[in-house]
Backbone as a chain_set.jsonl record, in Angstrom:
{"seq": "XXXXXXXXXXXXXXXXXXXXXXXXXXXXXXXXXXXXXXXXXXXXXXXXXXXXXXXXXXXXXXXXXXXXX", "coords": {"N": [[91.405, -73.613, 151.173], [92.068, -73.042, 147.947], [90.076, -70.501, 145.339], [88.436, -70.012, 142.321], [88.188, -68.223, 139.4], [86.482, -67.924, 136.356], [87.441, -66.775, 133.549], [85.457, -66.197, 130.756], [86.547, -65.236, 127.565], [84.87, -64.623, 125.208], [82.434, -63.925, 125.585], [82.576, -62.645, 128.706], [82.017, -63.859, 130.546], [81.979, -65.269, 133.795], [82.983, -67.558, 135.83], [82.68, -69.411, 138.849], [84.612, -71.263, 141.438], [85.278, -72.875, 144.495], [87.998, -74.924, 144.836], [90.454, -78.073, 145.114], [92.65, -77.279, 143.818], [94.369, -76.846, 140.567], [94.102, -77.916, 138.414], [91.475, -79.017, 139.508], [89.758, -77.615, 139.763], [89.745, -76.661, 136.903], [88.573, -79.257, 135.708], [86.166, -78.883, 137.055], [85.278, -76.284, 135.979], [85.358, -77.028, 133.032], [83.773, -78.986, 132.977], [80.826, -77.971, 133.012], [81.325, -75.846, 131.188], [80.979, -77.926, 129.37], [82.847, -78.823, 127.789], [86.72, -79.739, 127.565], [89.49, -78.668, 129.258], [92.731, -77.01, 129.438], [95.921, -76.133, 130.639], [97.779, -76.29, 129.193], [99.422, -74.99, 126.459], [98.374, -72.842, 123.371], [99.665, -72.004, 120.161], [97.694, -69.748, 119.311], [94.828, -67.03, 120.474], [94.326, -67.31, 124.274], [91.222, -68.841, 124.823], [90.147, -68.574, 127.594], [90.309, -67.291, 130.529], [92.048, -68.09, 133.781], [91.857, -67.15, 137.321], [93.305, -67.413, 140.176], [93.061, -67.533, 143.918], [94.072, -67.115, 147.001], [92.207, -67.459, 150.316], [93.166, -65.117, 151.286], [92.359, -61.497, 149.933], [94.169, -61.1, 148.143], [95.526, -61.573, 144.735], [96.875, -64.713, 143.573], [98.001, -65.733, 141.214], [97.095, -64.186, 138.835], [95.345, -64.092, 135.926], [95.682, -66.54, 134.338], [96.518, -68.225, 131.302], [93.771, -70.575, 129.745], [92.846, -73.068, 128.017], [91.239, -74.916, 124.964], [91.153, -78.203, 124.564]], "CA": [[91.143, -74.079, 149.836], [91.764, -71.719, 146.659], [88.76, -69.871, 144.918], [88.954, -69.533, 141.068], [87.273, -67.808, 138.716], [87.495, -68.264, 135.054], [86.688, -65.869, 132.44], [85.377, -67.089, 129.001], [86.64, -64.331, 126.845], [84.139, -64.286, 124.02], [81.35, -63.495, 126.051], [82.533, -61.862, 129.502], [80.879, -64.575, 131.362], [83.195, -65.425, 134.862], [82.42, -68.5, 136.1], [83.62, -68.95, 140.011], [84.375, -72.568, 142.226], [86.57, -73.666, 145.371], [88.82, -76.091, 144.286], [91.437, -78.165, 145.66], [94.041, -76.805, 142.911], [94.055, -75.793, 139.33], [93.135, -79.096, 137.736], [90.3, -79.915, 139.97], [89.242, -76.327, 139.608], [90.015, -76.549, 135.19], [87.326, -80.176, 135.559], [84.818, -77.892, 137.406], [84.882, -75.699, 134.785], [85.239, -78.064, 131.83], [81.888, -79.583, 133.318], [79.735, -76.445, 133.081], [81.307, -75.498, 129.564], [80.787, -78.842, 128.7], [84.408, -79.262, 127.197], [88.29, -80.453, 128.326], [90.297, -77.021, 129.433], [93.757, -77.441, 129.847], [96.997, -75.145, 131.011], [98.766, -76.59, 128.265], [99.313, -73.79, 125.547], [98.508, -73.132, 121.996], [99.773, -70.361, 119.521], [96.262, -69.129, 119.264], [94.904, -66.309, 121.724], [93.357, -68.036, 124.934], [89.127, -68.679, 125.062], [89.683, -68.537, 129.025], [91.801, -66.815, 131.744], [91.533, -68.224, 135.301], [92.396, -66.032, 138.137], [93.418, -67.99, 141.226], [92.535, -66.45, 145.251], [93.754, -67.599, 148.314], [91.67, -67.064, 151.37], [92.751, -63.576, 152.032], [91.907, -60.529, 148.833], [95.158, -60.92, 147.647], [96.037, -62.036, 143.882], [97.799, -65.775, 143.452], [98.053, -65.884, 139.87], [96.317, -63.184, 137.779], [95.045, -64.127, 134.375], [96.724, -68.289, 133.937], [95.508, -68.905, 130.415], [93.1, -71.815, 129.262], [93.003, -73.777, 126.556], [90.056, -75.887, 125.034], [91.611, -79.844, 123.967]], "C": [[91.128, -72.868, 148.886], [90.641, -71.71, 146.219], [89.653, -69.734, 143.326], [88.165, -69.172, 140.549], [87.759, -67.764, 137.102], [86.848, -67.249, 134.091], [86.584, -66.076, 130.885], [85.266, -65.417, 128.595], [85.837, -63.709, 126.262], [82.934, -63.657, 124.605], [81.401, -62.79, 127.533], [82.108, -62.633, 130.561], [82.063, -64.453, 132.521], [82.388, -66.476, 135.379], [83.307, -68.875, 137.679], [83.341, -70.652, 141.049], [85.774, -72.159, 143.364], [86.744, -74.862, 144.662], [90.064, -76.551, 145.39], [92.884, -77.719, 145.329], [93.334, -76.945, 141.484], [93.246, -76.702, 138.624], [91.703, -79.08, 138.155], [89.076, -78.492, 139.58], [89.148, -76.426, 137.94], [88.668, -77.742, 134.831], [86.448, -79.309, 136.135], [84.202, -77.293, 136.547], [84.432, -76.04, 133.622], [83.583, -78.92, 132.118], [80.927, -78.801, 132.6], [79.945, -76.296, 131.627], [81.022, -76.868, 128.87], [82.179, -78.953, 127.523], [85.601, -79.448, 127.977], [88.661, -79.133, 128.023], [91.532, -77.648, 129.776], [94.838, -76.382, 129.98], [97.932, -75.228, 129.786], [98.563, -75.202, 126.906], [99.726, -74.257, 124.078], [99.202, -71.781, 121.206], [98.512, -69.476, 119.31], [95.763, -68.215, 120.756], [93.853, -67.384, 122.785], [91.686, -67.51, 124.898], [88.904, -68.478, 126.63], [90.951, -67.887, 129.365], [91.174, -67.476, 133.214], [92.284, -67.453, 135.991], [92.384, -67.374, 139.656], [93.206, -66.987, 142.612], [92.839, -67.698, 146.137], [92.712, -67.255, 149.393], [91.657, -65.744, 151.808], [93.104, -62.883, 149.911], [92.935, -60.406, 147.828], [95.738, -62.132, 146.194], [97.306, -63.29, 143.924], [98.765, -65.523, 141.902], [97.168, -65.341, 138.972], [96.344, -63.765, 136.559], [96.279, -65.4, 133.449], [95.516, -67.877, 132.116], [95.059, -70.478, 130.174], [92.724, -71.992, 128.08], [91.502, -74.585, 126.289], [90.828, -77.435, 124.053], [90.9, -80.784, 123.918]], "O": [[90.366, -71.907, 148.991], [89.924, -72.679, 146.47], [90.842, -69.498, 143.113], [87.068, -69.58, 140.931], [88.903, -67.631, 136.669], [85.628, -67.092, 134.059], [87.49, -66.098, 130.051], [84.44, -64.591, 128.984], [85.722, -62.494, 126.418], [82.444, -62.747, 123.936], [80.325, -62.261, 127.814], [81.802, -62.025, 131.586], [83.005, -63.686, 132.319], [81.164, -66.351, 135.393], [84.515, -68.639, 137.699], [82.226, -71.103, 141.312], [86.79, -71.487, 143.184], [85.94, -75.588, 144.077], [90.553, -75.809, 146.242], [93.892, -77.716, 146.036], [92.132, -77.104, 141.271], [92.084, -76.517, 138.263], [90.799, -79.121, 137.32], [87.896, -78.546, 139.233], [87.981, -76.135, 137.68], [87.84, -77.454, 133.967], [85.737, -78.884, 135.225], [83.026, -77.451, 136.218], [83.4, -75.601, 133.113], [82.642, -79.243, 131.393], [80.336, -79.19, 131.593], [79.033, -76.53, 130.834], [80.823, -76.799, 127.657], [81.976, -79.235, 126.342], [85.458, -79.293, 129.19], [88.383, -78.504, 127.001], [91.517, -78.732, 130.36], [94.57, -75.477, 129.19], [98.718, -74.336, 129.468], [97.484, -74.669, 126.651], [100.501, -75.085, 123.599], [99.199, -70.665, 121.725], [98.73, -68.278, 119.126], [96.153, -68.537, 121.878], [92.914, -68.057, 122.359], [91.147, -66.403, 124.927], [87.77, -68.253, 127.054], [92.075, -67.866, 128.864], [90.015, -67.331, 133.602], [93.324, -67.004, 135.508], [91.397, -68.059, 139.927], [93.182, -65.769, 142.44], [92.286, -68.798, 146.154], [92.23, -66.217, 148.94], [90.757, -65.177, 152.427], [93.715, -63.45, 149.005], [92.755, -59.759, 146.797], [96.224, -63.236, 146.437], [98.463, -62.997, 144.225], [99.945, -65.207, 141.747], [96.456, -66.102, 138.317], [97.456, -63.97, 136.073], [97.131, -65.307, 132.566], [94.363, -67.48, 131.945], [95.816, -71.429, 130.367], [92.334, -71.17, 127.251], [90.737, -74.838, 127.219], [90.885, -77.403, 122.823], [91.324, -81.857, 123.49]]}, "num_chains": 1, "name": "protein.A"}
């Protein structure tokens, strides 16, 4: 199962779940912040980056941005 961690920009925070994939991992998050995150992109700089992790130390997807919708 992937590991993600998401980093809310404005404040540095990192917020960290297993997930089954990005969505289920993006509602995890969206819980906690109490708002809808989405992959979908705006012209505006992203409020989040998630970092995806397989099982072994090694970088999936460095720094996806997130959106707030």
């Amino acid at each position: 199962m992937p590991y993600y961690n998401l980093l809310v920009v404005r404040t540095g925070k990192v917020l960290s779940a297993a997930a089954g994939n990005r969505e289920h991992a993006l509602n995890l998050f969206g819980t906690e912040l109490e708002c809808k995150l989405t992959l979908e992109g705006q012209d505006s700089a992203p409020p989040y980056l998630l970092d995806e992790w397989t099982t072994s130390p090694h970088w999936i997807n460095p720094n996806i941005p997130v959106f707030e919708s």
